[in-house]
KOLNUVO-553844 format. One record per residue (C-alpha): residue in one letter; chain; x, y negated, z negated. Coordinates in pm, whole numbers, plus 32768, in hexadecimal, padded with zeros to 4 digits. Layout:
N
{site 'a'; 'A'; {X; Y; Z}},
...
This chain:
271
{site 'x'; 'A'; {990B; 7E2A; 8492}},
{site 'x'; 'A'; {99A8; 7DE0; 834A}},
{site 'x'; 'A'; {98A1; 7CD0; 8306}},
{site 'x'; 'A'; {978C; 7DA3; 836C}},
{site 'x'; 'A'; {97F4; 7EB0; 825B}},
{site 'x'; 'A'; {9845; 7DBF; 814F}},
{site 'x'; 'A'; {96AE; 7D27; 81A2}},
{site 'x'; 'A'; {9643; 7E7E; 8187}},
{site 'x'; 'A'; {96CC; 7EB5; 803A}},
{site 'x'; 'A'; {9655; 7D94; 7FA6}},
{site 'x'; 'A'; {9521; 7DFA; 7FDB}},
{site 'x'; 'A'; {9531; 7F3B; 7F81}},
{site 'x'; 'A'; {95C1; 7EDD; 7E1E}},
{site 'x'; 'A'; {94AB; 7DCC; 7DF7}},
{site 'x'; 'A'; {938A; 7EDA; 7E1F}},
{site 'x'; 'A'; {944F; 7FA3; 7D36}},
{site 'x'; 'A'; {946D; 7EAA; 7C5E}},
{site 'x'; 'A'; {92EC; 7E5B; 7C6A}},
{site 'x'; 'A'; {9279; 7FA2; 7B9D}},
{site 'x'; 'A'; {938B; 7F8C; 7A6D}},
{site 'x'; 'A'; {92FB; 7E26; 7A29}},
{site 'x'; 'A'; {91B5; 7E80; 7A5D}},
{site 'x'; 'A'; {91B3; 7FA6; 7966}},
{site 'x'; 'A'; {9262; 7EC2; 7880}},
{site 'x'; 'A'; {914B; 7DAB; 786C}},
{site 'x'; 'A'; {9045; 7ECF; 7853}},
{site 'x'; 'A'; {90FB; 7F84; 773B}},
{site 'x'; 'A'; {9127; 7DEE; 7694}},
{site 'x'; 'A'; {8FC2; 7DDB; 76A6}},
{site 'x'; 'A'; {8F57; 7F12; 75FD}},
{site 'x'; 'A'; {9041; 7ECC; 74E7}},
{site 'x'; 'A'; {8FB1; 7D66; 74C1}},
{site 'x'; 'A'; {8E5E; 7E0D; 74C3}},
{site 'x'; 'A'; {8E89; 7EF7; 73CF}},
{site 'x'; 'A'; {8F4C; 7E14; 72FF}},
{site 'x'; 'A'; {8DEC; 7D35; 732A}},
{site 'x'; 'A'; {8E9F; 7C3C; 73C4}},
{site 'x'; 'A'; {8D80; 7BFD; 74A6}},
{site 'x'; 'A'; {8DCC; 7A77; 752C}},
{site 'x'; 'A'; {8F33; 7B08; 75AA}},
{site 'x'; 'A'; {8E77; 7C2E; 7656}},
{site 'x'; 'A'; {8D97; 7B35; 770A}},
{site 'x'; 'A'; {8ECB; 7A5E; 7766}},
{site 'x'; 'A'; {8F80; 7BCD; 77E1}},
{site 'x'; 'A'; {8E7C; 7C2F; 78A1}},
{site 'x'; 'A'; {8E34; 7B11; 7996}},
{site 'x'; 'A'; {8F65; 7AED; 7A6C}},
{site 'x'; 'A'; {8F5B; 7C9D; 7A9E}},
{site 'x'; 'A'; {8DD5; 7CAA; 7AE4}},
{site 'x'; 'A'; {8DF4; 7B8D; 7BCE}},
{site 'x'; 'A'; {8F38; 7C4B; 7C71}},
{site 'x'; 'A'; {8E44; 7D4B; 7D2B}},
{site 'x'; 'A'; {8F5F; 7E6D; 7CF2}},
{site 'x'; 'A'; {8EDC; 7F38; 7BBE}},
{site 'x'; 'A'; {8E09; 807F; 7C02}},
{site 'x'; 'A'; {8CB7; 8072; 7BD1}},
{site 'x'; 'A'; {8CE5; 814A; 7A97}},
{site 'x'; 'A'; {8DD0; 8020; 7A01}},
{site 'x'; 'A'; {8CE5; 7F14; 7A55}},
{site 'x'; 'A'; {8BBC; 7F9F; 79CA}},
{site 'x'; 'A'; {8CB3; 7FC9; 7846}},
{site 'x'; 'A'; {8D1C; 7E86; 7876}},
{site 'x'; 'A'; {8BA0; 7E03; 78CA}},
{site 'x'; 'A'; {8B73; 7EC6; 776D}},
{site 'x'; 'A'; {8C81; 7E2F; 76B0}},
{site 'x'; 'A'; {8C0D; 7CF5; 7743}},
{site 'x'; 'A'; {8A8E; 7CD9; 7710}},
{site 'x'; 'A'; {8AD9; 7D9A; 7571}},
{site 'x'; 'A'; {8BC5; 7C5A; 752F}},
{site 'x'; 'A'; {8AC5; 7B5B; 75CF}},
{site 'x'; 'A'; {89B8; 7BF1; 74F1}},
{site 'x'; 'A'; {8A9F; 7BF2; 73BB}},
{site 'x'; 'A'; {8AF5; 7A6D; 73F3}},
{site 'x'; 'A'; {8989; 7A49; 741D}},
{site 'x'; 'A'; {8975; 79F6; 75A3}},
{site 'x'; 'A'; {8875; 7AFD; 75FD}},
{site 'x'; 'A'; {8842; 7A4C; 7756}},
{site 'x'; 'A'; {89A8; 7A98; 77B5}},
{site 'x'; 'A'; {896E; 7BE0; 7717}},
{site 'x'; 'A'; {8832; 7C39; 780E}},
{site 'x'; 'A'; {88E4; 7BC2; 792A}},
{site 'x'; 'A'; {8A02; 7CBB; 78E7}},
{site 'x'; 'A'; {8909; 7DD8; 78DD}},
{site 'x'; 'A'; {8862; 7D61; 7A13}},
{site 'x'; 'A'; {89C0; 7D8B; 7AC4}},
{site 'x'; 'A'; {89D4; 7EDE; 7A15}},
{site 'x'; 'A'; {8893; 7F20; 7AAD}},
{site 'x'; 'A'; {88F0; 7EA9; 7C08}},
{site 'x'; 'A'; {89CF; 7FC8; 7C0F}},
{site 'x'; 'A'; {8919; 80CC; 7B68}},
{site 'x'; 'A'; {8791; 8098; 7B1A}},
{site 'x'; 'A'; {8772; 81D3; 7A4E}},
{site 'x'; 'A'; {88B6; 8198; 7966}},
{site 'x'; 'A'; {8865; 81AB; 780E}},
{site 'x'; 'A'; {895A; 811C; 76D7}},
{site 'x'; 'A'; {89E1; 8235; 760F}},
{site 'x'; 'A'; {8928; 81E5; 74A5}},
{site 'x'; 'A'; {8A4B; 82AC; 7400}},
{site 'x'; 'A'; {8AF7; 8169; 7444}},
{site 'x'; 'A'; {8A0E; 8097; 749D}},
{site 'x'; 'A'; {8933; 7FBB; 738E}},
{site 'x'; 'A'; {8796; 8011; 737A}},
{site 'x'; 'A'; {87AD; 7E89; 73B4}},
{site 'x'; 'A'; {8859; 7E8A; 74D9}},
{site 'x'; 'A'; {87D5; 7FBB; 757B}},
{site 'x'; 'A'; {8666; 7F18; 7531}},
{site 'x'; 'A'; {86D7; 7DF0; 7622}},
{site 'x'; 'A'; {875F; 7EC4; 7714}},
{site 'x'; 'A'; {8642; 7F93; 7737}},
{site 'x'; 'A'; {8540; 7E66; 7769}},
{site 'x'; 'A'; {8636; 7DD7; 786D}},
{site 'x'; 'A'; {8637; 7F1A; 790E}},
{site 'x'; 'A'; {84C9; 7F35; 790C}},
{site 'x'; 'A'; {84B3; 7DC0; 79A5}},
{site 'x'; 'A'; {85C6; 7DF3; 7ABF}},
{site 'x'; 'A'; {854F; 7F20; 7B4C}},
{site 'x'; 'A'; {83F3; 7E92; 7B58}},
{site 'x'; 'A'; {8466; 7D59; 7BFC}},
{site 'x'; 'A'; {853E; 7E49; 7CE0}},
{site 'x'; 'A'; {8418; 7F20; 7D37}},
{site 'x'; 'A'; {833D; 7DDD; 7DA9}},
{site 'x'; 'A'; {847A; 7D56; 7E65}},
{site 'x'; 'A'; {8495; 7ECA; 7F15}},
{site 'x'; 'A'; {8347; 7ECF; 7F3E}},
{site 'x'; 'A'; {8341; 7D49; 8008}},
{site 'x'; 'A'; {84A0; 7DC5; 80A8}},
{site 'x'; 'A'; {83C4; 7EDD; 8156}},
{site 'x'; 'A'; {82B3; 7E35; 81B3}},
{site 'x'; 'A'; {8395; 7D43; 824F}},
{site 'x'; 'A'; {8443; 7E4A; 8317}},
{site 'x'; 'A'; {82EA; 7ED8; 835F}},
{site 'x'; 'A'; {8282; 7DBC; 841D}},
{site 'x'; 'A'; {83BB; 7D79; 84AF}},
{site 'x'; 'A'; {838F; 7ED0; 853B}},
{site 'x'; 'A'; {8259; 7E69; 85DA}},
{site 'x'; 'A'; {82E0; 7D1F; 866A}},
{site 'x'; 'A'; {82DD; 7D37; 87D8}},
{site 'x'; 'A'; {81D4; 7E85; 87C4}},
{site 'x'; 'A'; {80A0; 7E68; 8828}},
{site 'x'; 'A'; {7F90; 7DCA; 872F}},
{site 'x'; 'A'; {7E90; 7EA7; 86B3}},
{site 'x'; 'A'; {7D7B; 7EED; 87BA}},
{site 'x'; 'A'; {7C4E; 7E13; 86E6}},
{site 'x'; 'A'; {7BBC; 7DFA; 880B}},
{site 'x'; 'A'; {7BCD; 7F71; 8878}},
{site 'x'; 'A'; {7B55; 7FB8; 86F3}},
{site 'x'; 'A'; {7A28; 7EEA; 8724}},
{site 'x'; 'A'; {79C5; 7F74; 8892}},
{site 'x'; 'A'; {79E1; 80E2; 879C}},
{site 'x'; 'A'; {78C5; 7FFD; 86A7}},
{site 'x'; 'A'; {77F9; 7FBA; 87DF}},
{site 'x'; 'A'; {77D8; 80ED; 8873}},
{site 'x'; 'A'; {778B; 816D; 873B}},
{site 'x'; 'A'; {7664; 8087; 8740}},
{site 'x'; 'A'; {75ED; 80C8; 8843}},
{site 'x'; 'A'; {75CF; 825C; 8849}},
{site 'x'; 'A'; {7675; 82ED; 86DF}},
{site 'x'; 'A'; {7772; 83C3; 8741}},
{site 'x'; 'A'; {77FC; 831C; 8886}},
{site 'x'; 'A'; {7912; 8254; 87A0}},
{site 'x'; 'A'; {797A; 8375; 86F9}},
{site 'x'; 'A'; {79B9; 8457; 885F}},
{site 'x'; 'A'; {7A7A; 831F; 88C8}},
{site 'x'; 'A'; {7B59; 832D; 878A}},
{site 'x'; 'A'; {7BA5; 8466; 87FD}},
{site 'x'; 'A'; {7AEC; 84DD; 86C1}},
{site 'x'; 'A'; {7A0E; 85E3; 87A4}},
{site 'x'; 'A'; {798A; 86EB; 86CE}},
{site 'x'; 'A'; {78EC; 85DA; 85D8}},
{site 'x'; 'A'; {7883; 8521; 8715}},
{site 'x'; 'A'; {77D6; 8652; 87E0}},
{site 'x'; 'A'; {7722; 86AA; 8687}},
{site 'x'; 'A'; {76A4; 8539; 866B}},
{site 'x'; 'A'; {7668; 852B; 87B0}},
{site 'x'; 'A'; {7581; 8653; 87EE}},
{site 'x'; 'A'; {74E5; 85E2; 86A9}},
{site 'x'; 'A'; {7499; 8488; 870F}},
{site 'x'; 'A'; {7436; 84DE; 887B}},
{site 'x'; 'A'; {7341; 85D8; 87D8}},
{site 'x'; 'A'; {72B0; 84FF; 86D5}},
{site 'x'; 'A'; {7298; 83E3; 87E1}},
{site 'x'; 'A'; {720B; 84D5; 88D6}},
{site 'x'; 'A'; {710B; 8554; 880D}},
{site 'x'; 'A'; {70A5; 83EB; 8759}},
{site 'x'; 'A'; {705A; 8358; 88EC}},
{site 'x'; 'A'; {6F9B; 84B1; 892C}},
{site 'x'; 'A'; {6EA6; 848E; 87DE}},
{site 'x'; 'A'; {6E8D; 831A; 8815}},
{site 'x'; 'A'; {6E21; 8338; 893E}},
{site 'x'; 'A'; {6D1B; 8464; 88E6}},
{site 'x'; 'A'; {6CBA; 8395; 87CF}},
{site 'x'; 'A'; {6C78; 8293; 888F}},
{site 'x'; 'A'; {6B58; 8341; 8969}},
{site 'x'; 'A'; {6ADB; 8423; 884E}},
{site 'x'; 'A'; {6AAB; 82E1; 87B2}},
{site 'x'; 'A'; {69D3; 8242; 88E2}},
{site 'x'; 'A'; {6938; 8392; 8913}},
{site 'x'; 'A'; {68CB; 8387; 87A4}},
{site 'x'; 'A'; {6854; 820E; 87CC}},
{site 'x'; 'A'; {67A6; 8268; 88F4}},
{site 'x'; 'A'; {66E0; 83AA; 8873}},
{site 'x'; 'A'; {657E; 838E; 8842}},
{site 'x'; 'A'; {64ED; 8500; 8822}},
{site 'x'; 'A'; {64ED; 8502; 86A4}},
{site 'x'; 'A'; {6574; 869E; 86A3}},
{site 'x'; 'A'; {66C0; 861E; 873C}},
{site 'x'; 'A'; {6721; 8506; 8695}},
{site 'x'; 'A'; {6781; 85AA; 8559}},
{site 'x'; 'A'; {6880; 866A; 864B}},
{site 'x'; 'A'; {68EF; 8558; 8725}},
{site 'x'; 'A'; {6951; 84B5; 85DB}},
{site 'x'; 'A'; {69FA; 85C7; 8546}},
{site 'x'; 'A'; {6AB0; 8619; 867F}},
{site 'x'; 'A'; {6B00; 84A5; 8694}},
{site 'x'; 'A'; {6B5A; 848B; 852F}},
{site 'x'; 'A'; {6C62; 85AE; 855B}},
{site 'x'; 'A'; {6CE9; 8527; 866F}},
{site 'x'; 'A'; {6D2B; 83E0; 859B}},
{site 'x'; 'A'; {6DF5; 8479; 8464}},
{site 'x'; 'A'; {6ECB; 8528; 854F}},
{site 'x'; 'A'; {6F28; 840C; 8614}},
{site 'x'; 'A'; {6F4D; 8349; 84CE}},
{site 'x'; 'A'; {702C; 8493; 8422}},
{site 'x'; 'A'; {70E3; 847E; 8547}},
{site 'x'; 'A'; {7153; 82FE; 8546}},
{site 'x'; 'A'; {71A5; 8301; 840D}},
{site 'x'; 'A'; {7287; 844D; 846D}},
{site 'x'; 'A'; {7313; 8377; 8582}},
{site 'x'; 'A'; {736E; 8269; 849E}},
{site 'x'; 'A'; {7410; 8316; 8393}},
{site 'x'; 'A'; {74FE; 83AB; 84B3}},
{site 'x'; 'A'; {7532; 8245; 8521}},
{site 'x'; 'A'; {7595; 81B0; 83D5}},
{site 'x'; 'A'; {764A; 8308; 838F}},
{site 'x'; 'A'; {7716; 82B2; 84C6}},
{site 'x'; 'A'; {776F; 8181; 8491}},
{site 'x'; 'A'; {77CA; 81B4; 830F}},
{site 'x'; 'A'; {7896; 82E7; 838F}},
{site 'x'; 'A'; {795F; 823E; 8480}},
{site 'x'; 'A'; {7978; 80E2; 83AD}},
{site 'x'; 'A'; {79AE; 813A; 824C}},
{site 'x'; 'A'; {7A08; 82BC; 8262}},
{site 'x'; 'A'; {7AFD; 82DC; 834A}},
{site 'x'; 'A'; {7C43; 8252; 82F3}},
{site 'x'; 'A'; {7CC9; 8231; 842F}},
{site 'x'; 'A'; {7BEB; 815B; 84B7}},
{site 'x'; 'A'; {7C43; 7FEC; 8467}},
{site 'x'; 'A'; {7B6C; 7ECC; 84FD}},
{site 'x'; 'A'; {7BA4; 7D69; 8419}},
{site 'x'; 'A'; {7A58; 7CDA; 84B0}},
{site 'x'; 'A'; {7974; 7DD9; 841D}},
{site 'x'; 'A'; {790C; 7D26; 8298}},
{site 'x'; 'A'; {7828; 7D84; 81B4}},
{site 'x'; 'A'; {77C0; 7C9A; 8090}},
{site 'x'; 'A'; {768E; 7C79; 7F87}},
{site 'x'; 'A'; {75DB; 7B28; 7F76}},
{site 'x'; 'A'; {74DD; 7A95; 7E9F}},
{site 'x'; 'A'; {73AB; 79F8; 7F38}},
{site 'x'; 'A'; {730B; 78B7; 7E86}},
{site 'x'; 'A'; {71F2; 79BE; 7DD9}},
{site 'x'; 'A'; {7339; 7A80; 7D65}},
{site 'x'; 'A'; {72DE; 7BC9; 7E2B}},
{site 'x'; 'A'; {7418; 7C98; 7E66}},
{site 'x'; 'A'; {7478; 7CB6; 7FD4}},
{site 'x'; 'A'; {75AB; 7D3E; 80EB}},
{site 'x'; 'A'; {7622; 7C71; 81E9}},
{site 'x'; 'A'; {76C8; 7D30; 8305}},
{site 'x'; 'A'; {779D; 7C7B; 83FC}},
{site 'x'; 'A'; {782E; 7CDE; 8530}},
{site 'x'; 'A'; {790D; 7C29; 862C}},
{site 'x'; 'A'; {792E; 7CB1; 8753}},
């Protein structure tokens, strides 16, 4: 029992212990720094920073100390690395230019500027790391469902986007489409006759109205596949480039120049 307590002790008085020398070195340093003793400070410093029992407060003044007596011998590397630990602990701390040199404070600044860049990058790779580690053992992105959405789509504008779920645009489009399409078959097909029926009239006094009725027939069912095509490419634009939450990596779009340099777009589709 004896033992035990006289272990205890010892302990105790060696943590106690700790703090008196420690405030001792720190107070040595700051009189060797303002004395502009600046090798001895460096010297000082090592065997406390590398001690990991100073306050974060005390490390960052003794980073300061450290990196203003690098740059005074001339050893702005050291100094910049001693700012990047300052910086490591606090990326918004800022030297004090009441005691600080414009020098000095110019350094710091620039290595400020350059570490919290680099930080933001490495942040930025650190989450997109974690972002596909988060999606590790999920299920990949439906391409193929996205493309089935692309195919319907051809097919009948509309159907993709009611199968996205997206069913007001998709009704609209849809009743559009059907219409357009509806009504292009119907005049086609009148057309069509009016056309034979013009062809095949010989009393002069109708053939002036078999070819006007004809004729009418004709610019409608043109008007209207030209509607039905601007809702098809409106579709497909719509659900391709406007809406954001449709991804599909085998849709591509590029310009190419021919051999008579005329301008064209290649569209490409994998299905």
């Amino acid at each position: 029992m004896k033992n035990n307590i006289k272990i205890i002790a010892v302990i105790v008085l060696f943590f106690c212990s700790i703090v008196p020398a420690q405030q001792l070195s720190l107070d040595e340093i700051r009189n060797n720094y303002k004395s502009f003793n600046y090798s001895k400070v460096i010297e000082l410093s090592q065997p406390l920073l590398s001690g990991n029992t100073l306050a974060k407060e005390e490390i960052i003044e003794l980073q300061t100390m450290n990196a203003v007596s690098y740059y005074s011998l001339n050893d702005e590397s050291s100094a910049r690395k001693s700012f990047i630990e300052i910086l490591k602990l606090d990326s918004n701390y800022s030297l004090d230019p009441a005691f600080i040199s414009p020098k000095i404070i110019t350094l710091f600044e620039n290595t400020k500027k350059d570490f919290n860049q680099i930080y933001i990058e490495k942040q930025e790779n650190i989450n997109d790391d974690k972002r596909n580690e988060d999606n590790t053992g999920k299920p990949i992105q439906n391409h193929s469902a996205n493309n089935s959405y692309l195919l319907q789509s051809i097919i009948l504008p509309g159907w993709g986007h009611l199968s996205r779920g997206k069913n007001t645009k998709g009704v609209i489009i849809g009743a559009a489409s059907l219409a357009a399409l509806g009504s292009m078959i119907y005049y086609a097909v009148d057309a069509s006759d009016k056309e034979k029926q013009y062809l095949n009239e010989t009393v002069p006094v109708l053939i002036q109205q078999k070819y006007n009725s004809y004729n009418s027939s004709y610019k409608t069912r043109n008007t209207l596949i030209a509607a039905y095509a601007a809702i098809w490419l409106f579709t497909q634009l719509d659900l391709l480039v406007f809406d954001t939450d449709y991804n599909s990596t085998d849709f591509n779009i590029s310009p190419q120049i021919n051999q008579q340099n005329n301008l064209s777009l290649s569209l490409q589709f994998k299905f």
